[in-house]
VOBA-1610 file (N, C-alpha, C; in pm, whole numbers, padded with zeros to 5 digits, always signed):
BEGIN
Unk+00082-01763-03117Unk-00044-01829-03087Unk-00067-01838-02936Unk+00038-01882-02890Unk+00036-01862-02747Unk+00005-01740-02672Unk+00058-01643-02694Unk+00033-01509-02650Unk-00113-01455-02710Unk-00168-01535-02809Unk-00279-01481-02845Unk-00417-01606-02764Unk-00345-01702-02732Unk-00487-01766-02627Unk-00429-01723-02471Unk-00333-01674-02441Unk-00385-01643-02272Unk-00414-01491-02309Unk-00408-01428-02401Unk-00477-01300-02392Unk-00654-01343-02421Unk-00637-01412-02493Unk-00801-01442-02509Unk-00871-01514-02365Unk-00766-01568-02322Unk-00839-01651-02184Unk-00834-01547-02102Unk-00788-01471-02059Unk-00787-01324-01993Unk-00857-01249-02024Unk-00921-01208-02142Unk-01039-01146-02172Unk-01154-01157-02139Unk-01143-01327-02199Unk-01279-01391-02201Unk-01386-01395-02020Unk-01263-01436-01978Unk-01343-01496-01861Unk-01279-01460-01739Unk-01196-01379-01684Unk-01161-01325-01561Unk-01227-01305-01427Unk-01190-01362-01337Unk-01280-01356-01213Unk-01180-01304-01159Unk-01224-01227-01049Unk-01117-01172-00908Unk-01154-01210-00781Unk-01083-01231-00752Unk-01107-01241-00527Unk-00968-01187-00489Unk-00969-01181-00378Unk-00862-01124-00283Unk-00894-01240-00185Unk-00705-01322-00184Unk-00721-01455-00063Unk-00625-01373+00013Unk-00651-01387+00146Unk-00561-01315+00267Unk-00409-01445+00299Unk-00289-01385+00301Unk-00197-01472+00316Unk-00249-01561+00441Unk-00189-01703+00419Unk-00243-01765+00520Unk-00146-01875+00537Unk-00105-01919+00690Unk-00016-01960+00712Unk+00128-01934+00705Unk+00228-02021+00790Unk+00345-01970+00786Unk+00469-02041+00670Unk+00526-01975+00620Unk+00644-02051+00558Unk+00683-02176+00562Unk+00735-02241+00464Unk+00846-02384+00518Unk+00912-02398+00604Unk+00880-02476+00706Unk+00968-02451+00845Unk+00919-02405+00910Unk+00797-02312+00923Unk+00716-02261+01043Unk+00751-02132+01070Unk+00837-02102+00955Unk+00911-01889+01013Unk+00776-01843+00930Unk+00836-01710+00949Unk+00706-01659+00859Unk+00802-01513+00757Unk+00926-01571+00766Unk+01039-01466+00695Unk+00942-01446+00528Unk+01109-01419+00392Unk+01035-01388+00328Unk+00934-01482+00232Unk+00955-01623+00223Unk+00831-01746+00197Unk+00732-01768+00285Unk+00582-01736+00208Unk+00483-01704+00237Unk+00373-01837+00211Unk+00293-01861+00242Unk+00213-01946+00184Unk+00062-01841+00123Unk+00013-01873+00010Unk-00110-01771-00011Unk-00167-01833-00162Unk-00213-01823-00178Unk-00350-01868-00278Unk-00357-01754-00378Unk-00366-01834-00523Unk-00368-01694-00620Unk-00493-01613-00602Unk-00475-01459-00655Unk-00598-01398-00628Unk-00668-01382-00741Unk-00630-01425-00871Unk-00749-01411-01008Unk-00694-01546-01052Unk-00822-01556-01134Unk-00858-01706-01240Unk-00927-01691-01340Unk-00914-01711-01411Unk-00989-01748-01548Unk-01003-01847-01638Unk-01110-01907-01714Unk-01153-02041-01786Unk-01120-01979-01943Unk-01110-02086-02026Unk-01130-02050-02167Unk-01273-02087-02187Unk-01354-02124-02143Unk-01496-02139-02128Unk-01549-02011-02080Unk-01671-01958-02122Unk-01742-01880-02071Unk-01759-01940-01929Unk-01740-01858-01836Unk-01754-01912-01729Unk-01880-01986-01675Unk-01930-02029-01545Unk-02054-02043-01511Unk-02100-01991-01362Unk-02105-01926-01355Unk-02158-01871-01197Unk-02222-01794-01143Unk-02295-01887-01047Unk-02206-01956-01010Unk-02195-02128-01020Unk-02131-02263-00998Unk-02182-02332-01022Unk-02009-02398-01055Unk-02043-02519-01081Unk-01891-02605-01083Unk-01779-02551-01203Unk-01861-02451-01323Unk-01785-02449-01436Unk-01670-02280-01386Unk-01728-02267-01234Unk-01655-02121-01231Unk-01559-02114-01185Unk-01483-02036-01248Unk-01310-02041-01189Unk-01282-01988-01054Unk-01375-01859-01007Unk-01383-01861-00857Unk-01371-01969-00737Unk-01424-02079-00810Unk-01419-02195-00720Unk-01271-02207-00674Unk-01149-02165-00753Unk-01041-02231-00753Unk-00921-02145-00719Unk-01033-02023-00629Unk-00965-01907-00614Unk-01001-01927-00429Unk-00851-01877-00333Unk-00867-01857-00193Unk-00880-02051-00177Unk-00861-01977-00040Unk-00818-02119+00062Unk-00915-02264+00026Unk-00894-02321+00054Unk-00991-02509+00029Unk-01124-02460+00101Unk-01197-02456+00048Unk-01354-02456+00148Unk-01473-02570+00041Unk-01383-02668+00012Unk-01491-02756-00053Unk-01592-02739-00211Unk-01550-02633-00246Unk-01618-02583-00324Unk-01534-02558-00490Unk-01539-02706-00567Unk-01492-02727-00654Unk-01503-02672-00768Unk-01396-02615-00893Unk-01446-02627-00996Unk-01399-02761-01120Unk-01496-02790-01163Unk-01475-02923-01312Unk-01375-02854-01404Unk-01323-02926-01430Unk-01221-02875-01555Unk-01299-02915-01695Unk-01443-03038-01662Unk-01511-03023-01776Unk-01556-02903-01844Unk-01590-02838-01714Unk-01654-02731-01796Unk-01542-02575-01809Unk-01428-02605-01752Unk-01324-02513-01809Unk-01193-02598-01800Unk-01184-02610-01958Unk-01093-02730-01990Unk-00940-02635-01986Unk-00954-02500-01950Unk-00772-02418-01915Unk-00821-02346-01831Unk-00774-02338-01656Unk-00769-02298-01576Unk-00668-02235-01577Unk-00662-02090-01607Unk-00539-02013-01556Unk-00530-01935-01382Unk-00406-01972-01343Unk-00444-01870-01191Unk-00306-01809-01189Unk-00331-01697-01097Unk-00234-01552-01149Unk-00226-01521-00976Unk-00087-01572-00935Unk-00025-01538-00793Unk-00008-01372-00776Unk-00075-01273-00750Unk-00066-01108-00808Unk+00017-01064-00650Unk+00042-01124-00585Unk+00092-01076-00469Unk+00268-01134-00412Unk+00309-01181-00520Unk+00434-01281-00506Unk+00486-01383-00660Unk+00595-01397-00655Unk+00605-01549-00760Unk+00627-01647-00646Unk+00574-01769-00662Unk+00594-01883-00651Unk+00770-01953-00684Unk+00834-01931-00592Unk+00995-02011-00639Unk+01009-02131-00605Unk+01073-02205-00693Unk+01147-02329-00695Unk+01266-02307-00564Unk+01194-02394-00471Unk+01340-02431-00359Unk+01388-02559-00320Unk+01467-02599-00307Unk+01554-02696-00241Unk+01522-02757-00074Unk+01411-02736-00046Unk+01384-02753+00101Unk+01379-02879+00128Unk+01442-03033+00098Unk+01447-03109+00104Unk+01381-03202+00011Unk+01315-03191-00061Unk+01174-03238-00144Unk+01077-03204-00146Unk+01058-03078-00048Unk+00895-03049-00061Unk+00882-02946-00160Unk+00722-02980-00149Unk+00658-02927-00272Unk+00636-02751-00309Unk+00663-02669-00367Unk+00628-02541-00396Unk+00468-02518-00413Unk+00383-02590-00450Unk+00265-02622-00507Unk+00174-02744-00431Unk+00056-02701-00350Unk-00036-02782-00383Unk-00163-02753-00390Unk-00245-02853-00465Unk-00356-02843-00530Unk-00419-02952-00450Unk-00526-02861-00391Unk-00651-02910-00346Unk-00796-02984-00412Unk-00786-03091-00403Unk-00870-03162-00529Unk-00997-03207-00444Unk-01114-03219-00572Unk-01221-03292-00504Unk-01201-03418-00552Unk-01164-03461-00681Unk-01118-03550-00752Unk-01036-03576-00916Unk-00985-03681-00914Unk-00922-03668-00990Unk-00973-03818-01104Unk-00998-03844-01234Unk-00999-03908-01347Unk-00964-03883-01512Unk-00858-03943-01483Unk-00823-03858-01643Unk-00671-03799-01605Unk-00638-03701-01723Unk-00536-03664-01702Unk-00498-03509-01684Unk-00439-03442-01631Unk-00409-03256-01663Unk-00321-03220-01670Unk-00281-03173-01764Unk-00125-03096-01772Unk-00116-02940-01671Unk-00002-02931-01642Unk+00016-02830-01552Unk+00115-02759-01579Unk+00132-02632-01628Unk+00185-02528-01703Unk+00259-02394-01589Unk+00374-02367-01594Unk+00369-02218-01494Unk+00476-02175-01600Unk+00440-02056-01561Unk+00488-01884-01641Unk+00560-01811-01549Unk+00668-01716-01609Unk+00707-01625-01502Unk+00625-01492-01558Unk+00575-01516-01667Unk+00547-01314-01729Unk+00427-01372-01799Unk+00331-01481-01800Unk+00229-01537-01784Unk+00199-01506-01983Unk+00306-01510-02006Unk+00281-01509-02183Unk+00373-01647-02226Unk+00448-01739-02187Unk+00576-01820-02237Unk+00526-01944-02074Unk+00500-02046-02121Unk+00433-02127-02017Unk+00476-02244-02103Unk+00535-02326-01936Unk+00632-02429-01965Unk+00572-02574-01867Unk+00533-02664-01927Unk+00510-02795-01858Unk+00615-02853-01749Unk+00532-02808-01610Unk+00623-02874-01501Unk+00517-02966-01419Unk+00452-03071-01496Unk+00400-03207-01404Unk+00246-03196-01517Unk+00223-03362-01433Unk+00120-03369-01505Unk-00030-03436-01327Unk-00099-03390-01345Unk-00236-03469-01208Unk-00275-03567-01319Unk-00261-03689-01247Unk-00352-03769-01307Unk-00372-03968-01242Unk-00481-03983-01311Unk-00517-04084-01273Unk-00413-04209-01277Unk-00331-04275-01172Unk-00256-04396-01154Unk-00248-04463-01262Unk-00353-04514-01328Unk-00356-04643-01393Unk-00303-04570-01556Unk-00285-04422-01607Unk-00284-04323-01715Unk-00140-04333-01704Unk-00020-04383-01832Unk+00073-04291-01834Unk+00110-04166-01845Unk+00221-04124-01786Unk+00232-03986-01812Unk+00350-03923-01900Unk+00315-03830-02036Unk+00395-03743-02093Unk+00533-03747-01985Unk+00653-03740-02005Unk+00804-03718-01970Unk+00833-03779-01838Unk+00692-03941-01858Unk+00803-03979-01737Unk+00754-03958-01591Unk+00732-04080-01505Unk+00667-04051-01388Unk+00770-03958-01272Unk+00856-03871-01281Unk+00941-03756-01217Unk+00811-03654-01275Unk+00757-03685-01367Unk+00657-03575-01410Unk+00504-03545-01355Unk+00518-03666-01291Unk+00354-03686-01188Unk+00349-03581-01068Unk+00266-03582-01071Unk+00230-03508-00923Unk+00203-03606-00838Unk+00245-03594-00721Unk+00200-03685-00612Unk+00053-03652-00569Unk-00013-03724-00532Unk-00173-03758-00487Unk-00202-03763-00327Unk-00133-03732-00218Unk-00194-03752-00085Unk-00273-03668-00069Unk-00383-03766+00022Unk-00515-03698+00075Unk-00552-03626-00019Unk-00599-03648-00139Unk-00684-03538-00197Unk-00608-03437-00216Unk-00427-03424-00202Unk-00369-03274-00258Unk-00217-03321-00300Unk-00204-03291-00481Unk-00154-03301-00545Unk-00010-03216-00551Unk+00115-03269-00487Unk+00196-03211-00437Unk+00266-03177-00588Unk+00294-03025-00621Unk+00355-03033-00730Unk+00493-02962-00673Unk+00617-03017-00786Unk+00759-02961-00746Unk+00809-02906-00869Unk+00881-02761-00854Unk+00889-02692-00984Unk+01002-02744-01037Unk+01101-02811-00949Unk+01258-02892-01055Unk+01183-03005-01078Unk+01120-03132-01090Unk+01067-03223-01120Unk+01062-03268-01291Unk+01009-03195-01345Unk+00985-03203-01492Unk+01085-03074-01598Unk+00998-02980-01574Unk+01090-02881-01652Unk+01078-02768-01555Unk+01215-02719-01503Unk+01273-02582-01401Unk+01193-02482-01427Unk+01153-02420-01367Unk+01077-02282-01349Unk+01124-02232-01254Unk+01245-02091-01228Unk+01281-02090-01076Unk+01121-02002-01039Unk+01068-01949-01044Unk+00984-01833-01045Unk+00812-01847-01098Unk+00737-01848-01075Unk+00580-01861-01121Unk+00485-01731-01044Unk+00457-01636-01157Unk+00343-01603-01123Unk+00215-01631-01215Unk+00177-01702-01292Unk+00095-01780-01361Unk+00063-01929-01327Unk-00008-02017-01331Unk-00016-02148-01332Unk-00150-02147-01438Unk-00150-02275-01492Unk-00212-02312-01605Unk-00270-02488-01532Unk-00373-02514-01516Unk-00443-02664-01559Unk-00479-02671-01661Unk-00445-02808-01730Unk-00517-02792-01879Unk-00583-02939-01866Unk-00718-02972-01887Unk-00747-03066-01910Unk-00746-03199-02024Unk-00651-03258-02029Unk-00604-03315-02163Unk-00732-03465-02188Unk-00771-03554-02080Unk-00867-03638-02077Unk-00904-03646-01952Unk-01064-03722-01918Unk-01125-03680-01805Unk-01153-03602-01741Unk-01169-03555-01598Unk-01191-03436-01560Unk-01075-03467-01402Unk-01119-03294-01367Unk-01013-03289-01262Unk-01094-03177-01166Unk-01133-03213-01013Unk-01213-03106-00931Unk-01102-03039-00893Unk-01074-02953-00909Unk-01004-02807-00813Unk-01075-02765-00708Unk-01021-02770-00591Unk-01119-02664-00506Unk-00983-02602-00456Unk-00853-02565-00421Unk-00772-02452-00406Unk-00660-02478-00442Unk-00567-02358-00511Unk-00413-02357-00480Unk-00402-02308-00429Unk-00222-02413-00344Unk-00190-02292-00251Unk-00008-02288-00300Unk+00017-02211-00259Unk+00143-02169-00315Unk+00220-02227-00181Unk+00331-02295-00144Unk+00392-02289-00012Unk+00501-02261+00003Unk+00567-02189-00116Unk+00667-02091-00118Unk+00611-01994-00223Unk+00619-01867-00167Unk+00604-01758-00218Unk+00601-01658-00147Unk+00767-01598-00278Unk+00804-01469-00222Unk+00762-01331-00245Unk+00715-01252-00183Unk+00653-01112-00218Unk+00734-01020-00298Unk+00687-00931-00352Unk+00746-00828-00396Unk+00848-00727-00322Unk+00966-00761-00400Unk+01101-00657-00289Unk+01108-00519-00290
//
């Protein structure tokens, strides 16, 4: 069933952009962890665009320009230039998500082969418990939702990410990956 809704969410509604790597690594090198923004997205909603329901919104760097998870209640985004790894860099985050806002709750899903997608955190509103446990929250500064791939359930590797809107809504306006390693 699974393999048969991200093939359908991949069908259905696919957008493309090309985000240019941007910025330097953890630590300020620019070795092989990259920072960069996935380059395709897709809704299980017919898309809308342009306009808040489009997954483009949630594609390339923060420029303000949100999409609602009302109106695409599974945001898939597809890192095509790197996986996203789980590192040890003291606590920081592999993941963050650039929000316009947040009410309600979203589950947050990553894949290594974007067919087998595993719950590592949940965005959501303070006052909302959360599924497995607040190690499972995402942190909230300034408007960007620090996610960590050992936190909830291990993923060393992500080239998929999944938002799923479980209650309320959730503005996306960018991911950015802040480890991610390219292709060897």
């Amino acid at each position: 069933m699974k393999l048969l809704s991200s093939l359908l969410l991949l069908t259905l509604s696919a957008c493309q952009a090309s985000a240019p790597p941007v910025g330097p690594g953890p630590g300020g090198d620019s070795g092989p962890l990259n920072r960069q923004y996935p380059t395709l997205a897709a809704c299980n909603a017919q898309p809308a665009c342009p306009g808040e329901g489009c997954p483009q919104n949630a594609v390339g760097p923060p420029d303000q320009v949100v999409l609602n998870t009302t109106h695409c209640e599974t945001l898939q985004l597809s890192f095509t230039t790197g996986a996203v790894v789980a590192t040890d860099l003291g606590g920081q985050p592999e993941l963050q998500i650039y929000l316009g806002g947040v009410a309600g709750l979203t589950r947050i899903e990553a894949s290594q082969d974007g067919v087998l997608f595993h719950q590592v955190g949940w965005i959501g509103d303070s006052t909302l418990p959360v599924p497995g446990g607040e190690q499972c929250r995402a942190q909230v500064i300034n408007q960007r939702a620090q996610v960590h791939l050992r936190s909830c359930n291990y993923v060393p590797d992500v080239l998929v990410l999944r938002l799923i809107r479980e209650q309320g809504a959730l503005l996306v306006d960018a991911v950015e990956a802040l480890a991610l390693q390219g292709p060897s």
